[in-house]
Structures are given as C-alpha cells and as structure tokens.
C-alpha positions as YAML, in Angstrom:
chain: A
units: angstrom
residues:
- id: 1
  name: UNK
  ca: [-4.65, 6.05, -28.48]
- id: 2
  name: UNK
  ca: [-2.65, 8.95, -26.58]
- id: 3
  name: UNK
  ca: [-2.63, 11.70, -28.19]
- id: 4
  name: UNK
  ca: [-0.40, 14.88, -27.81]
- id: 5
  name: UNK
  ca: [0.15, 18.23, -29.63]
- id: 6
  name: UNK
  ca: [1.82, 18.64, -32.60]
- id: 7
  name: UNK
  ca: [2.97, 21.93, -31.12]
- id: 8
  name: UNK
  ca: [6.28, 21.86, -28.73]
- id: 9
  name: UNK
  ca: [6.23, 23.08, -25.32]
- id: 10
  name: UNK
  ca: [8.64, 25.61, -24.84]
- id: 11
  name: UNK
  ca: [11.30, 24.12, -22.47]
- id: 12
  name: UNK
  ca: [11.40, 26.04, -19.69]
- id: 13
  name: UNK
  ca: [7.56, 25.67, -19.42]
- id: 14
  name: UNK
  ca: [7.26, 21.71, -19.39]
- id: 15
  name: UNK
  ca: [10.58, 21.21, -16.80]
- id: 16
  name: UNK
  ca: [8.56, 23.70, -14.53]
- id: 17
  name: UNK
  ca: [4.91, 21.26, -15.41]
- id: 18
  name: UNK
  ca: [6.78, 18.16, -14.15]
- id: 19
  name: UNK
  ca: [8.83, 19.48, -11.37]
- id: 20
  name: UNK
  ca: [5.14, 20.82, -10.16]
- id: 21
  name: UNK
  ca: [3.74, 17.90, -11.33]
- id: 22
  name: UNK
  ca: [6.56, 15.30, -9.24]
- id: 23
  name: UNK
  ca: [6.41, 17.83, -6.23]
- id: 24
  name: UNK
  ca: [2.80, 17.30, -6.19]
- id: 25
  name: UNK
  ca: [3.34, 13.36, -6.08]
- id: 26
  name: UNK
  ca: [5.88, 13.69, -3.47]
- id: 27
  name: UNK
  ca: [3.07, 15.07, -0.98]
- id: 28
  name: UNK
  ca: [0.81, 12.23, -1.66]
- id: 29
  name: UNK
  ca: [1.80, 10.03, 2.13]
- id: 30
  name: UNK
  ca: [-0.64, 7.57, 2.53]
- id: 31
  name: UNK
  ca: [-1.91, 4.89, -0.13]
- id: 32
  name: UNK
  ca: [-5.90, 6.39, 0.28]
- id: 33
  name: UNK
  ca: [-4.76, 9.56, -0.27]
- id: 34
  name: UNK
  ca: [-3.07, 8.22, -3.68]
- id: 35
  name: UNK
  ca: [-5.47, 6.44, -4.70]
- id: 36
  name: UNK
  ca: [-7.81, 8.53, -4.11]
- id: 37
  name: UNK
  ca: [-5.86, 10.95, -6.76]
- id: 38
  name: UNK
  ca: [-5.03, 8.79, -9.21]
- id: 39
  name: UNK
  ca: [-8.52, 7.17, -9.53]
- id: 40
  name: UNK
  ca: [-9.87, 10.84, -10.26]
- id: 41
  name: UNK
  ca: [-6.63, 11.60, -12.31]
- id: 42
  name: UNK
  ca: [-6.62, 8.83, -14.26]
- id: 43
  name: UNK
  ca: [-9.44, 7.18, -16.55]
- id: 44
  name: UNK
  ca: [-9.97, 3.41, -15.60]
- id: 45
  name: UNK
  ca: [-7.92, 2.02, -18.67]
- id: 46
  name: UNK
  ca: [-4.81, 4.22, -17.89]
- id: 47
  name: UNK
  ca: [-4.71, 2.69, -14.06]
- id: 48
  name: UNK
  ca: [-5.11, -0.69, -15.46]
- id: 49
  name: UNK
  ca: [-2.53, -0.28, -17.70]
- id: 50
  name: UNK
  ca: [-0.36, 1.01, -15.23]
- id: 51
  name: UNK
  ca: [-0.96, -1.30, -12.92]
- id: 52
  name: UNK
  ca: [0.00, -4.17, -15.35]
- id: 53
  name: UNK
  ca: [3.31, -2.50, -16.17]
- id: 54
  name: UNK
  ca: [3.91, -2.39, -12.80]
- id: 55
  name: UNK
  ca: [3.28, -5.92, -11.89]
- id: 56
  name: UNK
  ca: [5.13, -7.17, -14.91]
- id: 57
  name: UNK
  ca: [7.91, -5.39, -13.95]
- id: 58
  name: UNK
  ca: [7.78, -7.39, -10.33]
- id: 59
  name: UNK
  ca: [7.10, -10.59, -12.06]
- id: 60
  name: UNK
  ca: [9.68, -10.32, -14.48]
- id: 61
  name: UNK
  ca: [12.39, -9.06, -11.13]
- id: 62
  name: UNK
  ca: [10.89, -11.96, -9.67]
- id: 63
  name: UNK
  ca: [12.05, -14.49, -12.71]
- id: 64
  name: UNK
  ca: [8.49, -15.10, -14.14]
- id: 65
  name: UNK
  ca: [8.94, -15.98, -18.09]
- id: 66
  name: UNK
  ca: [7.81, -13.40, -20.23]
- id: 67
  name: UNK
  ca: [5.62, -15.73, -22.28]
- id: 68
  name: UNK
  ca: [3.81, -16.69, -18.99]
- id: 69
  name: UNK
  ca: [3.41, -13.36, -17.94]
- id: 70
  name: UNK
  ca: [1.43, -12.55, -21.32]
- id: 71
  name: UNK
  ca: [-0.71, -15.47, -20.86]
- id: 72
  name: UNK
  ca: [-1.84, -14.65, -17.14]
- id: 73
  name: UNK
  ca: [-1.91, -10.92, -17.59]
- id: 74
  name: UNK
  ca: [-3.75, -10.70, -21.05]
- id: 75
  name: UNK
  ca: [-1.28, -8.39, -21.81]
- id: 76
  name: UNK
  ca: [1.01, -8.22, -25.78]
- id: 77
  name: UNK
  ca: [4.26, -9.36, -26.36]
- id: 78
  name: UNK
  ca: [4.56, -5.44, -26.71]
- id: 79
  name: UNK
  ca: [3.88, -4.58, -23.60]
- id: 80
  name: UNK
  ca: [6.03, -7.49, -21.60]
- id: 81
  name: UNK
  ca: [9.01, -6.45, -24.05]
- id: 82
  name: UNK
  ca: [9.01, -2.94, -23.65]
- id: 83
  name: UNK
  ca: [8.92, -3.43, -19.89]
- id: 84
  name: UNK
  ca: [11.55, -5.94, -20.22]
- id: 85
  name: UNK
  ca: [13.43, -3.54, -21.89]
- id: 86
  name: UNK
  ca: [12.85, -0.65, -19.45]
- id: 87
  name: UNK
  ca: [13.60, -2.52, -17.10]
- id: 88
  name: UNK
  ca: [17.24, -3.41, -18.73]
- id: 89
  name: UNK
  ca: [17.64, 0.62, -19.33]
- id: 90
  name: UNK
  ca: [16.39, 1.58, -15.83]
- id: 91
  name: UNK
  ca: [18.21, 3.73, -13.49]
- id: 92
  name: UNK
  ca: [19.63, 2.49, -10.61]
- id: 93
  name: UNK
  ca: [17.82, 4.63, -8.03]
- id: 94
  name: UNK
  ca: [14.12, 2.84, -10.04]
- id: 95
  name: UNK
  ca: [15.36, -0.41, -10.13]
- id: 96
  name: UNK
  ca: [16.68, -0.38, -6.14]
- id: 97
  name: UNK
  ca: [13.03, 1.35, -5.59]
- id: 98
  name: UNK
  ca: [11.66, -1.53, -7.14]
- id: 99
  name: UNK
  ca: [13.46, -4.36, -5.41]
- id: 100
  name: UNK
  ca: [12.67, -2.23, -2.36]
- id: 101
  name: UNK
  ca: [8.81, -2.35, -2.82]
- id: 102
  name: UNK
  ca: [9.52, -6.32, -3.43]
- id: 103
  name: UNK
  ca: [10.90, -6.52, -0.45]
- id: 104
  name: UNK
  ca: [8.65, -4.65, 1.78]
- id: 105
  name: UNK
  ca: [5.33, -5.28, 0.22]
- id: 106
  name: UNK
  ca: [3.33, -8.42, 0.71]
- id: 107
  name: UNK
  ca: [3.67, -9.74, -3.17]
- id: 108
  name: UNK
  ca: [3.88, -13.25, -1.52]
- id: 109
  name: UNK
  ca: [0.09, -13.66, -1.58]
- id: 110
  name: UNK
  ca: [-0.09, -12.28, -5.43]
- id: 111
  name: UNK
  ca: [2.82, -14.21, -6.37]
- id: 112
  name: UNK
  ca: [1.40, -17.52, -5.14]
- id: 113
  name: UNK
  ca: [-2.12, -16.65, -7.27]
- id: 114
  name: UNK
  ca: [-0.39, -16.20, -10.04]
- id: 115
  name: UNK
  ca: [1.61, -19.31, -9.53]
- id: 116
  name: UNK
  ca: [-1.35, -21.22, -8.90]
- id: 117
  name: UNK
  ca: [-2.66, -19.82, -12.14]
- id: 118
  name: UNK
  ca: [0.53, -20.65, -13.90]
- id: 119
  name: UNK
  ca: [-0.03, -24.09, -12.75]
- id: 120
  name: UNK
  ca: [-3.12, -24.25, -14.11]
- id: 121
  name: UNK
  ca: [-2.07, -23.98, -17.75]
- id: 122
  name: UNK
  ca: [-0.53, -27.20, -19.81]
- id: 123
  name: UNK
  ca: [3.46, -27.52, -20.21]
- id: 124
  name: UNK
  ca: [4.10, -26.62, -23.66]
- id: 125
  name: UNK
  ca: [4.70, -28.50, -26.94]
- id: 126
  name: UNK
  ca: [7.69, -30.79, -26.25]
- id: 127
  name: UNK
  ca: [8.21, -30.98, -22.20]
- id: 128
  name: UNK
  ca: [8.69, -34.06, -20.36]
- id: 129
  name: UNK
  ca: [4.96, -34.13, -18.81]
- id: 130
  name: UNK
  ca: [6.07, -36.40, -16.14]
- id: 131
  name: UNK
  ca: [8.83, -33.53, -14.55]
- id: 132
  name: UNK
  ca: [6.76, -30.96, -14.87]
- id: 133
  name: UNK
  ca: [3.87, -32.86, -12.91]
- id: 134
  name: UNK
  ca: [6.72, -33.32, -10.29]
- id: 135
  name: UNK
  ca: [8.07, -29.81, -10.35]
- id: 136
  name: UNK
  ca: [4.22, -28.67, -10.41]
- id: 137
  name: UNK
  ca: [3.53, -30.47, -7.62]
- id: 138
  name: UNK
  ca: [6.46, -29.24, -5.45]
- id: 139
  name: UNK
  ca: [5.78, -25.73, -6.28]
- id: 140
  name: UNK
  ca: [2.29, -26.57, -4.64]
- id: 141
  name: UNK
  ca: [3.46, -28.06, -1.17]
- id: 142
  name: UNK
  ca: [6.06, -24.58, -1.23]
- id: 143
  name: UNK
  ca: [2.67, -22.64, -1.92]
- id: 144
  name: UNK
  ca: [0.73, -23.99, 0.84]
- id: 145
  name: UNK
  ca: [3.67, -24.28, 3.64]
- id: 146
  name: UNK
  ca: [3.92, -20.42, 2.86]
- id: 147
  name: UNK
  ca: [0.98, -19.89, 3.29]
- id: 148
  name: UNK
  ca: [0.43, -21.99, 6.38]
- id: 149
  name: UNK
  ca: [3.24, -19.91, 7.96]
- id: 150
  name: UNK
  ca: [1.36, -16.70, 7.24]
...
C-alpha cells in the first residue's frame, strides 16, 4: 500500500519536485535509456502495475470490453474502472498522445495475442454459441491474414 506523509509539502517546494522531476523525464530519448531508469526507479510491482494501466488504457481506446480486459489482464474491476474513468476525464493533449502511440507503435502483434486469448475463453451465459463460433472464427482468418502480411 502507498504510503505518503501526513505532513504537507509546502507548495512552492513540490511544483519545483515535479517540474525537476518532468524535466528529468523529458531528457530520457531512447527506450534503453528509459528503461533502464525506470527499472532502477521503480520496484518490480510498481512497473507492472503501470504497465497494465497502460495497456488497459490501449485496449479499452481500442474497444476491448472491460470485463474481458479483467479476465486476460488479472487485473480488478477497480483498476479497469478507474482507467476507464481517467480515460473519460483525460486531457486532450494525453488522450491525442495516446492515440498517437496506437498509431505508431506495433500493438498489432499484442493485440492479436490478446485476441487469440480472448478467443480462448467460453461466450458467456446466454449467447447464441453458434454466432459466436462464426464471429470467432472470422476474427481468426483476420488474425492470420495480418499477420501473413507482416
């Protein structure tokens, strides 16, 4: 469990901590170098976590169900709802950042594992099995022409 002071930071002193702090991100150019940082910064729980946040935030941009995200992740409804909701309250320049690293990154390959692993589980109480063996199977042939054109 985080824990912080009881005891206030005097304003002037925590702007100046994260404008140091953020300045100090800024110069971080190449993704060694930041990992690098972040895996001595951070313990191995906190990058996992953050990491998870992250990719729920793509998968939910992306349209994946929240309910299906919890199930492949191992994450709480918790944590899929308060990303859902930061990502309702986010500012524009994080969401277009976002959408941006969507864009350029190669989430195609992680996208079709976790669709592949989506597959995997069984419909849910009440759906027409026979549709979503059709739909299942469609999403496969998309999968593997994808990845044939990679």
């Amino acid at each position: 469990m985080t824990q912080v002071s009881k005891y206030p930071l005097h304003k002037d002193i925590e702007q100046e901590m994260f404008r140091k702090f953020w300045l100090s991100m800024s110069g971080l150019r190449d993704a060694d170098g930041v990992a690098s940082f972040f895996t001595d910064f951070l313990t191995d729980t906190e990058g996992l976590m953050l990491a998870k946040r992250f990719t729920i935030a793509v998968l939910l941009l992306r349209g994946k169900r929240p309910k299906d995200i919890k199930n492949m992740l191992h994450v709480s409804n918790s944590a899929t709802g308060s990303v859902t909701s930061w990502l309702k309250n986010a500012k524009p320049i994080t969401r277009a950042t976002l959408e941006r690293v969507i864009r350029e990154s190669n989430w195609e390959s992680l996208v079709d594992k976790l669709d592949a692993l989506f597959d995997a589980l069984s419909p849910r109480y009440g759906t027409n099995w026979q549709r979503a063996g059709k739909e299942k199977w469609e999403r496969t042939k998309e999968r593997a022409a994808r990845r044939a054109l990679r």
